[in-house]
C-alpha positions in Angstrom: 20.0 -96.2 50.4 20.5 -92.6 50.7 20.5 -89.5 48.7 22.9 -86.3 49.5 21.9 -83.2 48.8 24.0 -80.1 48.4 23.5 -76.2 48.4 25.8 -73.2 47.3 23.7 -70.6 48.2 25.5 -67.1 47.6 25.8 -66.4 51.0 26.1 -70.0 52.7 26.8 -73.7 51.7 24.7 -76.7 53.1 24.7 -80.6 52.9 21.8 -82.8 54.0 21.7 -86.6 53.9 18.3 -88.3 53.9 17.2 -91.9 53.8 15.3 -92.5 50.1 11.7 -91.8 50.8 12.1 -90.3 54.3 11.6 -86.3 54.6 13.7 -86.1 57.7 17.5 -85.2 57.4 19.5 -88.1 58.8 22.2 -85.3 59.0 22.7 -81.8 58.1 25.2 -79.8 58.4 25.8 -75.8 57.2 28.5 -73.2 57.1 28.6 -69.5 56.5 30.5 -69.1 52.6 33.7 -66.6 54.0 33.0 -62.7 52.6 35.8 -62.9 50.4 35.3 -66.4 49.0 36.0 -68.1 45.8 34.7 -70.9 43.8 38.1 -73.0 45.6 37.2 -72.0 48.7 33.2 -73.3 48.8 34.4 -76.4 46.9 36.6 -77.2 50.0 34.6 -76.0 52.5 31.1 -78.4 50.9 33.9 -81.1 50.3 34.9 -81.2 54.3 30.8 -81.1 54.9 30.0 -83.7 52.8 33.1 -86.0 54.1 31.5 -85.2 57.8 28.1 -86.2 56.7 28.9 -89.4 54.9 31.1 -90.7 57.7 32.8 -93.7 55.4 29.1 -94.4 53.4 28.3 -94.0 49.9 25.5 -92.1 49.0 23.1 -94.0 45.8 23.3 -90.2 44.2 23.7 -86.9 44.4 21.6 -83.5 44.0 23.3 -80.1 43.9 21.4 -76.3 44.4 23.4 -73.9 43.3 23.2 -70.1 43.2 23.7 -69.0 39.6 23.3 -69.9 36.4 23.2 -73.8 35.4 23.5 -75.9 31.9 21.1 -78.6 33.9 22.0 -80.8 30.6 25.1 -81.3 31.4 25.7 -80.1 35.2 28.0 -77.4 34.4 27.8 -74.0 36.2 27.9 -71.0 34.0 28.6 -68.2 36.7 28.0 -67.2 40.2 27.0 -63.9 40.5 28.3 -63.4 43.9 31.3 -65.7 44.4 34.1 -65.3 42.1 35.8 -68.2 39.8 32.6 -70.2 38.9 32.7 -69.2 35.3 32.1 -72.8 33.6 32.8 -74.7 36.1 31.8 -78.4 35.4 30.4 -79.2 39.1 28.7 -82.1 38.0 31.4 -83.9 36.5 33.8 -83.3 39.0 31.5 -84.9 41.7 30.9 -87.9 39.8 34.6 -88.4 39.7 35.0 -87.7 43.4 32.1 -89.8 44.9 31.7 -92.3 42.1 27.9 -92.1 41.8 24.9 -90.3 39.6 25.1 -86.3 39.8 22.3 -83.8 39.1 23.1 -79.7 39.0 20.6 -77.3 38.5 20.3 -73.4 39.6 18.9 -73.1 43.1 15.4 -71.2 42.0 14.7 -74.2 39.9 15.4 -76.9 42.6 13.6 -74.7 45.1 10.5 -74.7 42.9 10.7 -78.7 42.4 11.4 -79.0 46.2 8.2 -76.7 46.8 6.2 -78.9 44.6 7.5 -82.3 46.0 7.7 -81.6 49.0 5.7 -78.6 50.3 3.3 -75.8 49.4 3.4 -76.7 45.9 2.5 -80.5 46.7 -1.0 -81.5 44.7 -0.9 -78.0 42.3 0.2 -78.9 38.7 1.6 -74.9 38.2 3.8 -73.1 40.5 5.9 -70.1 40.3 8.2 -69.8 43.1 10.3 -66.8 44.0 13.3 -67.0 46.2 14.0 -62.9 47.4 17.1 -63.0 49.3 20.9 -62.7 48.4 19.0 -62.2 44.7 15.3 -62.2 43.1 15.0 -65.3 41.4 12.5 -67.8 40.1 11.8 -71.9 38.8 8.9 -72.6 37.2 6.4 -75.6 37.5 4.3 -76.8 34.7 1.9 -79.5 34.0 4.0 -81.3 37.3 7.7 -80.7 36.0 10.3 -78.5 35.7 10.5 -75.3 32.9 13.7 -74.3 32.1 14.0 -72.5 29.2 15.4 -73.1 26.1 18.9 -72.3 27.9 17.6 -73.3 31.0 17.1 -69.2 31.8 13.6 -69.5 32.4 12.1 -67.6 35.6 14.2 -64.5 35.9 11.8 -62.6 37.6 14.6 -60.3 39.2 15.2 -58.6 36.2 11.7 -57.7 35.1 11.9 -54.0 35.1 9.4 -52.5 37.2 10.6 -49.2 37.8 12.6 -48.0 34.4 14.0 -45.0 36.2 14.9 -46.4 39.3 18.2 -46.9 40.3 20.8 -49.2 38.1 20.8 -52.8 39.1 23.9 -55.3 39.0 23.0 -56.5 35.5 23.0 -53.6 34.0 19.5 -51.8 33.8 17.0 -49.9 36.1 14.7 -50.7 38.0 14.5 -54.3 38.2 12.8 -56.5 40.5 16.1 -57.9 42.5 17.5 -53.6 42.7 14.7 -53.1 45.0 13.7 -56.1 47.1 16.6 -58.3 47.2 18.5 -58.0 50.4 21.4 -56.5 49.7 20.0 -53.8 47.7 17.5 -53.3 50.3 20.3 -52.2 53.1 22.1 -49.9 50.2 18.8 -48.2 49.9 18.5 -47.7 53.5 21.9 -46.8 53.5 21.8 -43.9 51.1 18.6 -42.7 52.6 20.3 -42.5 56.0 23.5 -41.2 54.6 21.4 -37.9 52.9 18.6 -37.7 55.9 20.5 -36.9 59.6 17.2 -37.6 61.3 14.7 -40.6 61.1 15.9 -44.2 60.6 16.6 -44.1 64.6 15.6 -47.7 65.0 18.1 -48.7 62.1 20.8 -46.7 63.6 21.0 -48.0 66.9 20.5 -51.7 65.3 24.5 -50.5 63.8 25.6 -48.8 65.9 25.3 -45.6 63.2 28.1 -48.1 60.9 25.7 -48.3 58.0 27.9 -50.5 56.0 26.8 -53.0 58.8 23.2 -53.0 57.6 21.5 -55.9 56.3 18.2 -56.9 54.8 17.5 -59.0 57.9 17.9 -55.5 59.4 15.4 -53.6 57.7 13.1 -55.9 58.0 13.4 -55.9 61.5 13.5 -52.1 61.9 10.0 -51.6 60.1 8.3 -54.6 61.9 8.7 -51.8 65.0 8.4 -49.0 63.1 11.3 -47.4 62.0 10.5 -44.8 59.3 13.1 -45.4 56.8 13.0 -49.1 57.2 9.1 -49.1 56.3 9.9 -47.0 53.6 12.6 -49.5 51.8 10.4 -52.2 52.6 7.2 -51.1 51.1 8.9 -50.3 47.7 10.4 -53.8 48.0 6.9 -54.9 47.9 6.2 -53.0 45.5 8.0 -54.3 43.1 7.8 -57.7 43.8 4.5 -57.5 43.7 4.1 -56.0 40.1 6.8 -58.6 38.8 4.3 -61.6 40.6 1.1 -60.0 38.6 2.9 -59.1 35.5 3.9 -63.1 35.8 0.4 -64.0 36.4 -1.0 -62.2 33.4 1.6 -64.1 31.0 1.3 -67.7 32.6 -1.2 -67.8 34.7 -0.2 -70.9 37.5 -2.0 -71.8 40.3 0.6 -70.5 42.9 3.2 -68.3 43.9 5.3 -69.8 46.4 8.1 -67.5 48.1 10.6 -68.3 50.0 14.3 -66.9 51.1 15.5 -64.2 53.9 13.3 -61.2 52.8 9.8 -63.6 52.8 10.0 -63.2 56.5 9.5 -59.6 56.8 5.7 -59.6 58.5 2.8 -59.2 57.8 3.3 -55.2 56.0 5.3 -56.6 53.4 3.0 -59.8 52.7 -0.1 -56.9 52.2 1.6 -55.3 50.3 3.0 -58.0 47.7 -0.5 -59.2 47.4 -2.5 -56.2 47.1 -0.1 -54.9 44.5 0.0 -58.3 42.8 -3.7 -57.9 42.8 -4.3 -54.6 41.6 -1.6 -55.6 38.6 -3.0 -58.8 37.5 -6.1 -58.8 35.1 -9.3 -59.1 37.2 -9.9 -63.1 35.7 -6.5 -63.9 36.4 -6.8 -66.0 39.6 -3.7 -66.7 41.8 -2.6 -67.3 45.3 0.5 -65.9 46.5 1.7 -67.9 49.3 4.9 -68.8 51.7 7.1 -71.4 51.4 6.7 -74.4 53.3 10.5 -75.5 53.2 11.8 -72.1 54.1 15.6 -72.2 53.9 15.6 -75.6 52.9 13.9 -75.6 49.8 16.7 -76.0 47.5 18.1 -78.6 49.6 14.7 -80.7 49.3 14.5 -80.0 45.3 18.0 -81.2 45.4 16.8 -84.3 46.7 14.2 -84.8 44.2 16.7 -84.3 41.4 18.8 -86.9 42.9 15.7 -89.3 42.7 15.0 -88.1 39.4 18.9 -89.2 38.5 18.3 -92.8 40.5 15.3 -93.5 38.3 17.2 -92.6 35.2 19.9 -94.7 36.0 18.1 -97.6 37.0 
């Protein structure tokens, strides 16, 4: 018996399949999502990965990441903030009708945070926040062993805490939140507009482009500061920053055990980590105990939680 699990991450798509109880991928296969991509395009693209995985099997169900906003109740995706078309799409419904077998859908911080718990740094903890920082700053929460969702399944938005209420606008509207300052993308079009004002400094992050700024990334930065580079360190720090008052402002309201990160930006050295914690720290009350700590999945958290969901779905059904 096997389980499938599926991820539509905002920048790339993934399938895994794994044998029931096993936590080592029979196959896996993963694919850049194309830069002008639509909800069509990933469908076909997952479709052709999943129909290279199976090889002629049938999997006993389904779990499905995916990077946006999710009715888990009924496995329908609400939007995708970064891929155009997925405005009420009903994903799980039309891979039930595809493949014939039990389907679970959830938003890709949320599965992360179960596949943490299951799975990795959150195993044996009965409270976890965990933080994904990378195409966007989101979060799933863990409580008393299972999943918080919210009363519409919104729960964990720690991206658009407002740390910084006259900093510059984010994507959803205000200023200053979390995700404007230490997701990844905003991180390169902060380096970029300090470039574009400052001729000198930022010499490391020039020569990593070639001086095309619009080829920076958040990868980038990071890289830049780990040797040095002025402006990199600068972008990063603030990053920090502000993840790190969202984490202690978190830990003062709910007060879990752990904060498990994970995504692109968590691998940005040891500065960053410091900094996240110290500033965590010095936000948090004094009595408010908490570890901040990496992900043990890394990029394949969601798939994992997808996994879990999918056994969630088998002992339903059954």
């Amino acid at each position: 018996m096997t389980i499938l699990a599926l991820d539509f991450g905002g920048t790339k798509l993934a399938a895994a399949l794994v044998n029931i109880g096993s936590r080592k991928w029979l196959r896996y296969e993963r694919r850049l999502s194309p830069a002008n991509a639509d909800a069509s395009t990933d469908l076909e693209i997952m479709r052709s990965l999943i129909y290279s995985l199976l090889e002629d099997t049938k999997p006993s169900a389904i779990g499905v990441s995916f990077g946006g906003p999710v009715d888990a109740s009924t496995g329908t995706v609400r939007l995708s903030h970064h891929v155009a078309g997925w405005e009420n799409i009903p994903l799980k419904n039309l891979l039930e009708e595809e493949f014939g077998v039990s389907v679970g859908v959830d938003n890709d911080a949320n599965v992360a945070a179960l596949g943490e718990h299951r799975f990795g740094a959150g195993e044996g903890y009965d409270s976890l926040f965990y933080i994904t920082v990378s195409t966007g700053v989101g979060g799933g929460w863990i409580l008393n062993g299972q999943p918080w969702r919210g009363v519409d399944g919104m729960a964990g938005e720690i991206g658009h805490i407002v740390v910084d209420p006259a900093g510059p606008v984010c994507l959803c509207g205000k200023r200053g939140c979390v995700e404007r300052l230490a997701s990844g993308p905003y991180m390169a079009q902060n380096a970029r507009e300090v470039l574009e004002k400052e001729p000198h400094g930022g010499e490391v992050l020039r020569g990593l482009v070639g001086d095309d700024l619009m080829l920076l990334t958040g990868q980038l930065v990071s890289e830049a500061a780990a040797v040095g580079d002025d402006v990199a360190k600068e972008v990063l720090h603030k990053a920090a920053w502000a993840l790190g008052v969202g984490i202690g402002n978190v830990a003062n309201l709910m007060n879990p055990q752990r904060f498990v990160l994970g995504g692109g930006v968590t691998k940005a050295g040891e500065d960053f980590w410091r900094v996240v914690r110290q500033v965590a720290r010095e936000t948090a009350l004094p009595e408010v105990d908490f570890e901040v700590v990496s992900a043990a999945l890394g990029d394949d958290a969601p798939l994992w939680g997808a996994v879990a969901i999918a056994n969630e779905h088998l002992e339903f059904v059954n």
